[in-house]
SEKOLVEX-540364 format. One record per residue (C-alpha): residue number from 1; chain; residue in one letter; z, x, y. Coordinates in steps of 0.05 Angstrom, whole numbers, plus 5000, padded with zeros to 4 digits. Layout:
% residues N
- pos  unit  code  Z  X  Y
- NUM  A  A  Z  X  Y
...
END
This chain:
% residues 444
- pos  unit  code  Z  X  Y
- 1  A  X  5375  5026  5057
- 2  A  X  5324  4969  5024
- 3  A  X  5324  4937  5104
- 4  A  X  5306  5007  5126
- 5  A  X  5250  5015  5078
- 6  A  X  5222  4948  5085
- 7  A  X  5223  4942  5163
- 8  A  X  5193  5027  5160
- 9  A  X  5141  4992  5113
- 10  A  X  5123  4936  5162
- 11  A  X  5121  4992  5220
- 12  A  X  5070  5033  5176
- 13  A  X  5024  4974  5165
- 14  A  X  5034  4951  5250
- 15  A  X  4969  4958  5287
- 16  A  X  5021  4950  5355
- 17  A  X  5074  5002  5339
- 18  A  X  5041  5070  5346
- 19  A  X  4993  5045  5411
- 20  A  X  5060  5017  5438
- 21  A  X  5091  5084  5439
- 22  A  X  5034  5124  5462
- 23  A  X  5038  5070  5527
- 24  A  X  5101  5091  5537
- 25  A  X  5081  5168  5524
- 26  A  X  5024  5160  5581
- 27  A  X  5074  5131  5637
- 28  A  X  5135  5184  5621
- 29  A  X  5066  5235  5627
- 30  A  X  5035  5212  5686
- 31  A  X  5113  5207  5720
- 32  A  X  5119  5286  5694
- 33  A  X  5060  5308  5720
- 34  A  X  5067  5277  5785
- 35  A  X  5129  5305  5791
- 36  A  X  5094  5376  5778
- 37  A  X  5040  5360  5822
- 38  A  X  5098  5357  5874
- 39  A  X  5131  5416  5867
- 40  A  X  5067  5466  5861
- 41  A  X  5042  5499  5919
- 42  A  X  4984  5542  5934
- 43  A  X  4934  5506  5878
- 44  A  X  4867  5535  5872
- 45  A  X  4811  5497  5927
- 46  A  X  4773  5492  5861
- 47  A  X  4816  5440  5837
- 48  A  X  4828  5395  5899
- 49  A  X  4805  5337  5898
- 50  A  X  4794  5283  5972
- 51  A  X  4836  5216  5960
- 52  A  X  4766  5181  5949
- 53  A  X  4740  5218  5890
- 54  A  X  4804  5224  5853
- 55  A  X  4817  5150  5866
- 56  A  X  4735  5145  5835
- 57  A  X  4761  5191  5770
- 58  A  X  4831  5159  5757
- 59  A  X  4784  5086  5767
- 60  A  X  4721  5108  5713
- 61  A  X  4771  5135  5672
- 62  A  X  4815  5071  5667
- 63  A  X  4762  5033  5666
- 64  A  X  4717  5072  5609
- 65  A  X  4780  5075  5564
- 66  A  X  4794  5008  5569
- 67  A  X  4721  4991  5547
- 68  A  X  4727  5032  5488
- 69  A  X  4795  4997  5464
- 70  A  X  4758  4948  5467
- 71  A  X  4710  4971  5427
- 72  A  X  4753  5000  5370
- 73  A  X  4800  4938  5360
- 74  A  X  4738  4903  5361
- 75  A  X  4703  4956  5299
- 76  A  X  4773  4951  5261
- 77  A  X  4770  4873  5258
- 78  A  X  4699  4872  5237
- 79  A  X  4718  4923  5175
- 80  A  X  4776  4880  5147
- 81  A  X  4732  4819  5158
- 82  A  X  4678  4856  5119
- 83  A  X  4733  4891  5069
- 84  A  X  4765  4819  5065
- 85  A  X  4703  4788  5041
- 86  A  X  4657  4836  5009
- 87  A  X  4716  4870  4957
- 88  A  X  4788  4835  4964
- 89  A  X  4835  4810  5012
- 90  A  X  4889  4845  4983
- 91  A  X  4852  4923  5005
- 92  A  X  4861  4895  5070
- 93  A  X  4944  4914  5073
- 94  A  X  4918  4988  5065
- 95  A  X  4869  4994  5118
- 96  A  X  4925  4965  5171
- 97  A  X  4957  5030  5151
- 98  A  X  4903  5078  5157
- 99  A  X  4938  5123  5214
- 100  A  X  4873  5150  5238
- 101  A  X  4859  5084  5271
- 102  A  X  4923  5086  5299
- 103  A  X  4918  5140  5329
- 104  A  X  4855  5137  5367
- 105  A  X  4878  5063  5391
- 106  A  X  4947  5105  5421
- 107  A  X  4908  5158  5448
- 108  A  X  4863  5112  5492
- 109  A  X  4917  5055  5513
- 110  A  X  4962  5121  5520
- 111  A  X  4902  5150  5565
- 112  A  X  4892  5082  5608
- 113  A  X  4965  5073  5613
- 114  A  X  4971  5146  5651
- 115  A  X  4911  5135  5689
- 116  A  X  4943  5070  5719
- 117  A  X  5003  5112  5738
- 118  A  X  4974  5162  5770
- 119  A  X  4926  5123  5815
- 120  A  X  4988  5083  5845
- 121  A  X  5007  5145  5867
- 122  A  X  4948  5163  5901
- 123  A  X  4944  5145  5978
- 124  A  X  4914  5168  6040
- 125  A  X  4956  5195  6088
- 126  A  X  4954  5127  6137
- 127  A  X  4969  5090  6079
- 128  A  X  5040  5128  6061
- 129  A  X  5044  5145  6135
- 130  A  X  5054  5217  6124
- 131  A  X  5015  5267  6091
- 132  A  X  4963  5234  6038
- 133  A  X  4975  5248  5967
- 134  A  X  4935  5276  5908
- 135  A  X  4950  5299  5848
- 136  A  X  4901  5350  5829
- 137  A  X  4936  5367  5762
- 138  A  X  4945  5295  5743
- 139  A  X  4879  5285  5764
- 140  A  X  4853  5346  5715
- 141  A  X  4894  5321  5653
- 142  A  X  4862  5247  5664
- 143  A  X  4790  5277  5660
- 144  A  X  4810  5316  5602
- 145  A  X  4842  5260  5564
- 146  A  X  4780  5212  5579
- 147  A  X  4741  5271  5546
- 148  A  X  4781  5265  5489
- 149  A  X  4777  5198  5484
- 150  A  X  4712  5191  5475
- 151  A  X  4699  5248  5431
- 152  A  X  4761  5198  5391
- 153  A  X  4710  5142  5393
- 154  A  X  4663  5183  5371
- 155  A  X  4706  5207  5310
- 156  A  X  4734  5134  5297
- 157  A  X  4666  5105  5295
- 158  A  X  4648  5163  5239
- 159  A  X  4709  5145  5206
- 160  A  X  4703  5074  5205
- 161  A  X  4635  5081  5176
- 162  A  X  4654  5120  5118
- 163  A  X  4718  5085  5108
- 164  A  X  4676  5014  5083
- 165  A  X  4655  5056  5021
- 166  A  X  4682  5027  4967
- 167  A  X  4706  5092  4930
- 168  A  X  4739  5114  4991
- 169  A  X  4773  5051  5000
- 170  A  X  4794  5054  4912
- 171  A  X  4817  5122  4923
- 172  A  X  4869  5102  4979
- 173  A  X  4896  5042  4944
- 174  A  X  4897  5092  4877
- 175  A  X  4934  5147  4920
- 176  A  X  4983  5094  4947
- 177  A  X  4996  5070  4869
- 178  A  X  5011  5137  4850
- 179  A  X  5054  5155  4912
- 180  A  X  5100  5098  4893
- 181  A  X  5104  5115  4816
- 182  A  X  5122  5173  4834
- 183  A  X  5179  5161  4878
- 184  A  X  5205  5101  4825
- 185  A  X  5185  5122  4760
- 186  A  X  5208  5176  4721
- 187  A  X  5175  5233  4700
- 188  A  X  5158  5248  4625
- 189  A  X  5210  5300  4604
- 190  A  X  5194  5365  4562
- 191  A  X  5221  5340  4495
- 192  A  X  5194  5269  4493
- 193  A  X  5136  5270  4453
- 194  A  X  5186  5268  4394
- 195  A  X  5246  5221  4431
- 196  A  X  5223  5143  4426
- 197  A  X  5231  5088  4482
- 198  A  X  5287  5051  4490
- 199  A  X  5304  4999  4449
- 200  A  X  5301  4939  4498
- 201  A  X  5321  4876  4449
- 202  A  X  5401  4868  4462
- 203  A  X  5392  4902  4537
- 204  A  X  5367  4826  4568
- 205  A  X  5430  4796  4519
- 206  A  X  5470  4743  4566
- 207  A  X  5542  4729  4556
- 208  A  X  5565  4667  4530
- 209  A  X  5601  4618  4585
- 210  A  X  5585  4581  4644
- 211  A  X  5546  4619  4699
- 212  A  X  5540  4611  4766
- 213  A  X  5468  4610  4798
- 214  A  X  5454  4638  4867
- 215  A  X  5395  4609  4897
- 216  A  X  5341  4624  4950
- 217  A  X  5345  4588  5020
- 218  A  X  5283  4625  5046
- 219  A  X  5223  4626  5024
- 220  A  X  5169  4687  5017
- 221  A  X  5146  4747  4971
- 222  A  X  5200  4792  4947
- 223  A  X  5197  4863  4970
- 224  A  X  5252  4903  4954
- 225  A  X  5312  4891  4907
- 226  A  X  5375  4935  4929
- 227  A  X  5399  4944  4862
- 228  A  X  5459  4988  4885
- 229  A  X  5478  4927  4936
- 230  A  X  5473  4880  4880
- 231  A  X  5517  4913  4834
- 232  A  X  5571  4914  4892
- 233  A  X  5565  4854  4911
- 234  A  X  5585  4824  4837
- 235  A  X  5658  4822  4819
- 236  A  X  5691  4876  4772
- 237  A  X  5675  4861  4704
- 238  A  X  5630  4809  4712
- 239  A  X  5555  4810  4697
- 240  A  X  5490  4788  4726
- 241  A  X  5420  4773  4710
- 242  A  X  5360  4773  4766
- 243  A  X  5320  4724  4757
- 244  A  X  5259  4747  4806
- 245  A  X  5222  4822  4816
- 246  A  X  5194  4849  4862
- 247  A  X  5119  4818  4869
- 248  A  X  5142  4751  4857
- 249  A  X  5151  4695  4906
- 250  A  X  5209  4663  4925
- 251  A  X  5217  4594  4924
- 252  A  X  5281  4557  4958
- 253  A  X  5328  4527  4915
- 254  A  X  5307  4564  4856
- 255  A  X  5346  4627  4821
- 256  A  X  5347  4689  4846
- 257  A  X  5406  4708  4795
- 258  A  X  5456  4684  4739
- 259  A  X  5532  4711  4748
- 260  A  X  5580  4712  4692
- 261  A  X  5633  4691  4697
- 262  A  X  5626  4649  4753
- 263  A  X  5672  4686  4818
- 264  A  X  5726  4667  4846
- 265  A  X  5697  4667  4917
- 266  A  X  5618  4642  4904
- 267  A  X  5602  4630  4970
- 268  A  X  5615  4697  4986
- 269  A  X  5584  4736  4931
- 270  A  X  5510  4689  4924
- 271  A  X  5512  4709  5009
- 272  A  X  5523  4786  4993
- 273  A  X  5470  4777  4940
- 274  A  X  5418  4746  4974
- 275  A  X  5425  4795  5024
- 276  A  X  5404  4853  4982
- 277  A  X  5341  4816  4964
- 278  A  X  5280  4828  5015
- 279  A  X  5243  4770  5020
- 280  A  X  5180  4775  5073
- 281  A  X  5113  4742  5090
- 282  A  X  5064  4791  5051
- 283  A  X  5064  4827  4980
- 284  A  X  5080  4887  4983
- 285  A  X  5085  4964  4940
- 286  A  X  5153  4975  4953
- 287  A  X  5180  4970  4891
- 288  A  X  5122  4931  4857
- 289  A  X  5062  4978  4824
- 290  A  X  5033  4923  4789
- 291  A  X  5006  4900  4864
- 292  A  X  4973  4962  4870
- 293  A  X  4939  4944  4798
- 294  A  X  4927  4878  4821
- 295  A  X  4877  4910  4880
- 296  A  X  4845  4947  4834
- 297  A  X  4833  4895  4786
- 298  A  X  4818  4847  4846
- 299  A  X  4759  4887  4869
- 300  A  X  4734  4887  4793
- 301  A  X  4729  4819  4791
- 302  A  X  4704  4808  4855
- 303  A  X  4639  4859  4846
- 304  A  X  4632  4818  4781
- 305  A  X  4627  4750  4818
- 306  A  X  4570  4716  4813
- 307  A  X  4560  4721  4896
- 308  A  X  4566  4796  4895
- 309  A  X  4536  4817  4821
- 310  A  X  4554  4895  4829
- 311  A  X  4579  4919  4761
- 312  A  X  4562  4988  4785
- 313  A  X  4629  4972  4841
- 314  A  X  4670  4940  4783
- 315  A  X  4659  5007  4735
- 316  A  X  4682  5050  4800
- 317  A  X  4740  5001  4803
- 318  A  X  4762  5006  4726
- 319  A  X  4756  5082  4734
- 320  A  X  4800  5082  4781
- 321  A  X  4847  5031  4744
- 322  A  X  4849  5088  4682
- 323  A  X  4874  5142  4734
- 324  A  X  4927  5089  4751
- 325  A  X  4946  5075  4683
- 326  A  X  4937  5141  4651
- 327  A  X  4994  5169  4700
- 328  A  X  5036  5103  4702
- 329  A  X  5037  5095  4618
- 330  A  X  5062  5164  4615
- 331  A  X  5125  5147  4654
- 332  A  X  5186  5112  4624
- 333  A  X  5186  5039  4655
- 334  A  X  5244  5013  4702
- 335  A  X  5309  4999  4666
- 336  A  X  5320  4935  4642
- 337  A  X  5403  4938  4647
- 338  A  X  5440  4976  4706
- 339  A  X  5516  4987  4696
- 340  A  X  5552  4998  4757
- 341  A  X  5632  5021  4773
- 342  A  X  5683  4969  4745
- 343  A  X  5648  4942  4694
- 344  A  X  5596  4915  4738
- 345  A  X  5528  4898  4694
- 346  A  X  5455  4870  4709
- 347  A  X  5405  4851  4674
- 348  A  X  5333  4848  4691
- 349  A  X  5290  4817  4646
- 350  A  X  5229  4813  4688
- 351  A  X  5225  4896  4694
- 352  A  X  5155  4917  4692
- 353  A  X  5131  4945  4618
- 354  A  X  5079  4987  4596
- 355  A  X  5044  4921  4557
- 356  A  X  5053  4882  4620
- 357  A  X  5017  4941  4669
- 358  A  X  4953  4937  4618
- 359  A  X  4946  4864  4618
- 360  A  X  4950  4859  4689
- 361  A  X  4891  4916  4690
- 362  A  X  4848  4888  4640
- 363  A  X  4857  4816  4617
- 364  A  X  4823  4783  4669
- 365  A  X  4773  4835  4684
- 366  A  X  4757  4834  4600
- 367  A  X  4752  4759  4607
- 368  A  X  4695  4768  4670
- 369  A  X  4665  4811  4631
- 370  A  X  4655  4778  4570
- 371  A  X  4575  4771  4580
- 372  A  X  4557  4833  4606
- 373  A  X  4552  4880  4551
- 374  A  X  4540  4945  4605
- 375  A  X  4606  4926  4636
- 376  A  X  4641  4916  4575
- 377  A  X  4624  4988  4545
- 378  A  X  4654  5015  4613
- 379  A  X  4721  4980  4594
- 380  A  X  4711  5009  4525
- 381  A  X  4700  5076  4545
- 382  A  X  4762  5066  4601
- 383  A  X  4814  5048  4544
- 384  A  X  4787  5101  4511
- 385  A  X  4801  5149  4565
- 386  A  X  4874  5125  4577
- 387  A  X  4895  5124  4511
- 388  A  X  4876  5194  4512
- 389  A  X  4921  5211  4569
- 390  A  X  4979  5194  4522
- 391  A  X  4964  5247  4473
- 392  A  X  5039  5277  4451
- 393  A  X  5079  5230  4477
- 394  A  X  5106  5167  4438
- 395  A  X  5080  5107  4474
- 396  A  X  5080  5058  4419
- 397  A  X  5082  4991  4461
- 398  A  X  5021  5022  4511
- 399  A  X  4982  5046  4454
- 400  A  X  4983  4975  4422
- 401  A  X  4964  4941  4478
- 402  A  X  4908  4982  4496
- 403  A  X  4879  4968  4424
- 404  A  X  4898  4897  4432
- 405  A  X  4843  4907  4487
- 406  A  X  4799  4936  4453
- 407  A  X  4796  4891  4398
- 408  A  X  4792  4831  4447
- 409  A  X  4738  4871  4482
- 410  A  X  4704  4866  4411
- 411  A  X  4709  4796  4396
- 412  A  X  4687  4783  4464
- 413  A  X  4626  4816  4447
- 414  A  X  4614  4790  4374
- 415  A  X  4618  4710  4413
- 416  A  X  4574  4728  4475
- 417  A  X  4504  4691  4455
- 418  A  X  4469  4748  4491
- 419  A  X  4416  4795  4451
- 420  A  X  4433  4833  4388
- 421  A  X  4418  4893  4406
- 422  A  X  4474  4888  4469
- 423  A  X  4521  4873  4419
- 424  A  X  4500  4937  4380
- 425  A  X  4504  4978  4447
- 426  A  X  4574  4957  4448
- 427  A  X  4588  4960  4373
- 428  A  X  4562  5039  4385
- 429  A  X  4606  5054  4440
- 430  A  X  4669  5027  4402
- 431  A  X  4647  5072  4347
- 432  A  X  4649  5128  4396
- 433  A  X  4709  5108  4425
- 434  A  X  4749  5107  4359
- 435  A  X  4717  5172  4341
- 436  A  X  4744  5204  4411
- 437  A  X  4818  5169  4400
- 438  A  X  4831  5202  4320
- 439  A  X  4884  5248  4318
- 440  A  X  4877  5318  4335
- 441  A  X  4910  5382  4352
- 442  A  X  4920  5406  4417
- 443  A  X  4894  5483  4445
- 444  A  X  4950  5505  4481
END
C-alpha cells in the first residue's frame, strides 16, 4: 500500500501523466467520431464542409494549439523559475501539482492530438479513389475544442498570474500541511483536556543483547515507512528499532533499523525490511509534516534575506506557520512504539514531537530575525496566537516550547545593538502577549 501511495504521489506531482492521457483521449475521440461521421446520413448542407476548407480548419487548429502548448509549458517554467528564486525551492513540489495546469496542457495536446487524426482521414475523392471523405462532425468538434482551448489559455494565463502571489502560494502549501495531519494525526478526543500525553521515557527502551543492523543499499530521501510491512517482516517475538523517518535521507551502508535478537534468516528479513521503506529522489509530505513546516519557514527566511528584504512576506509566512501549528499541536503526535501480532515490537525514536514541530517553525526564523525588532513582535504576537489555540487541552511539552521561544525571542531582543526604543516596542508587545496568554474561562 506505501508503493501505491508513493508512485500515486509521484503521478500527482507529473507534469506528463494527465497530458499523456488526454493524447490518448483525443485519438480514441477523433477514431469515434469518424466512425459517427460514417454511419450518419442526411447531415444538414449547413454543416458540410469541401475537402479544402476542412483540411484548412483541422490545419489552423493543429497548428494554433500547438502554439499555445507551447506557450503554457513555456509560462509554467518561467513561474517555478520565478517561485524557485524569489520565495523557495521547496514551494516548487506544489505548483507541479497544481491540476489546473494540468489540465489546460491535456486539453490542448488532447485537442492537437484529435486534430491530427482527423485530417489523415480527410481525402479527396482521387486521392482514396472512391468517394472523397469529410467529416463534418469531426470537423465541428475540432472548431469547438480550438475554441475552448483558447478561452483555456486565456483562463491559464489568469491563473498563472494570480498563482505567483505569495499568499496564494502559503495557502496551498498550508492546505497541503493540514490535508496530511489530518489523514496521519489523530484528532483531539472529547475528554482530553483533563487526560495527559503519553509518557514517552521507557517507550524508545532497547533490549539488552546483540542486534542485528539492516542497512541501506540505495541512496535518497525517505518517503513512506510501511509500518504494518515492517512489523511482518520481523520475527515473532523479536523487536526492532528504525533508525530513519520519514524526511530524512538515506545514506548506503548506514542503519535503517536495529533487530533484536538477531534472526535466524537475516538476509531475508533486512530484504523484507528494506522493502517497506520508500526511498526516492525528492522530499516529500507523505508521511513527513515537518516538510510542509520546513516551506513555510523556508519562505520566512528567504523574504528576510538580505537580497529580498520583505518582512511584510516573512509575517504572511509565520501567519501561516501559526495556522499550521495551532491545528498540528492540538493533535497527539505519532506513536513512538508499535506492537504488532506475535510479540512483534518497534520502536521509533525519531517520531515527530510537538517540541520538535516548533523548533523547526521558529528557531531559525527567530535567529534571522534577531535585528529586526518589527519582525520579531510578529513572532511574538504568532506564539501568542498558537498558544492560544491550546486553550483546554493539556499540551505541556508544546506549551514549553513555545515559551522557550518566547523567551529566546526576548533575549534576542535585549542583545540586538539596535535603538532603545525598538527594544521597548518589543518589550510592549511581550507585555501584551503575556497579558493575552493568562488563564481564563471559556463562554461556552
Amino acid at each position: 500500500m506505501s508503493r501505491v501511495r508513493a508512485w500515486g504521489d509521484r503521478l500527482r506531482s507529473s507534469l506528463f501523466f494527465v497530458p499523456m492521457l488526454c493524447v490518448l483521449l483525443g485519438a480514441i475521440l477523433g477514431q469515434v467520431l469518424l466512425g459517427v461521421d460514417a454511419l450518419v446520413t442526411g447531415i444538414d448542407e449547413r454543416l458540410t464542409a469541401t475537402v479544402e476548407s476542412a483540411r484548412t480548419v483541422l490545419t489552423t487548429v493543429a497548428g494554433a494549439t500547438l502554439t499555445f502548448a507551447g506557450i503554457a509549458f513555456s509560462v509554467s517554467l518561467l513561474l517555478i523559475s520565478l517561485a524557485s528564486s524569489q520565495y523557495s525551492p521547496r514551494v516548487v513540489h506544489g505548483m507541479f501539482r497544481d491540476p489546473f495546469n494540468k489540465r489546460v496542457m491535456g486539453l490542448v495536446i488532447g485537442t492537437f492530438t484529435y486534430c491530427l487524426v482527423v485530417l489523415r482521414a480527410v481525402r479527396t475523392g482521387v486521392e482514396g479513389g472512391g468517394e472523397a471523405v469529410v467529416p463534418s462532425i469531426s470537423i465541428l468538434l475540432a472548431v469547438v475544442l480550438g475554441i475552448a482551448s483558447i478561452l483555456s489559455i486565456v483562463a491559464f494565463i489568469n491563473h498563472a498570474a494570480h498563482s505567483m502571489d505569495v499568499s496564494n502560494i502559503l495557502r496551498r502549501v498550508t492546505e497541503e500541511i493540514l490535508a496530511q495531519a489530518r489523514s496521519a494525526w489523530p484528532e483531539p478526543q472529547a475528554d482530553e483536556s483533563s487526560r495527559p500525553n503519553p509518557a514517552t521515557g521507557e517507550e524508545s527502551t532497547v533490549p539488552p543483547g546483540e542486534a542485528a543492523a539492516v542497512r541501506f543499499v540505495e541512496h535518497g530521501w525517505v518517503q513512506n515507512v510501511d509500518y504494518e510491512s515492517l512489523l511482518a517482516a520481523l520475527p515473532a517475538g523479536s523487536q526492532a528499532q528504525l533508525d530513519t523517518f520519514a524526511g530524512r535521507y538515506a545514506v548506503p551502508r548506514t542503519p535503517v533499523c536495529h533487530v533484536w535478537p538477531v534472526p535466524d534468516d537475516p538476509e531475508k528479513v533486512a530484504e523484507a525490511i528494506r522493502s517497506s521503506v520508500i526511498v526516492g529522489e525528492t522530499r516529500t509530505l507523505q508521511q513527513d509534516v515537518t516538510y510542509g513546516v520546513r516551506q513555510l519557514a523556508d519562505v520566512a527566511l528567504k523574504a528576510m534575506s538580505p537580497g529580498i528584504n520583505d518582512p511584510t512576506t516573512a509575517q504572511d509566512a509565520m501567519c501561516h506557520l501559526g495556522t499550521v501549528l495551532a491545528d498540528l499541536l492540538r493533535r497527539r503526535p505519532p506513536p513512538r512504539r508499535l506492537v504488532g501480532a506475535g510479540g512483534r515490537v518497534l520502536l521509533l525514536p525519531h517520531a515527530t514531537t510537538h517540541a520538535g514541530l516548533v523548533a523547526e517553525a521558529f528557531d531559525e526564523v527567530r535567529i534571522a530575525s534577531a535585528e529586526q525588532p518589527t519582525v520579531l513582535i510578529y513572532l511574538l504576537q504568532i506564539l501568542g496566537d498558537v498558544e492560544d489555540s491550546l486553550a483546554g487541552l493539556d499540551r505541556p511539552e508544546a506549551v514549553r516550547a513555545l515559551r522557550a521561544q518566547v523567551e529566546q525571542v526576548m533575549a534576542h531582543n535585549e542583545a540586538a545593538e539596535g535603538l532603545a526604543t525598538d527594544r521597548e516596542r518589543v518589550r510592549v508587545a511581550h507585555t501584551a502577549r503575556e497579558r493575552r496568554t493568562a488563564p481564563s474561562r471559556e463562554l461556552t
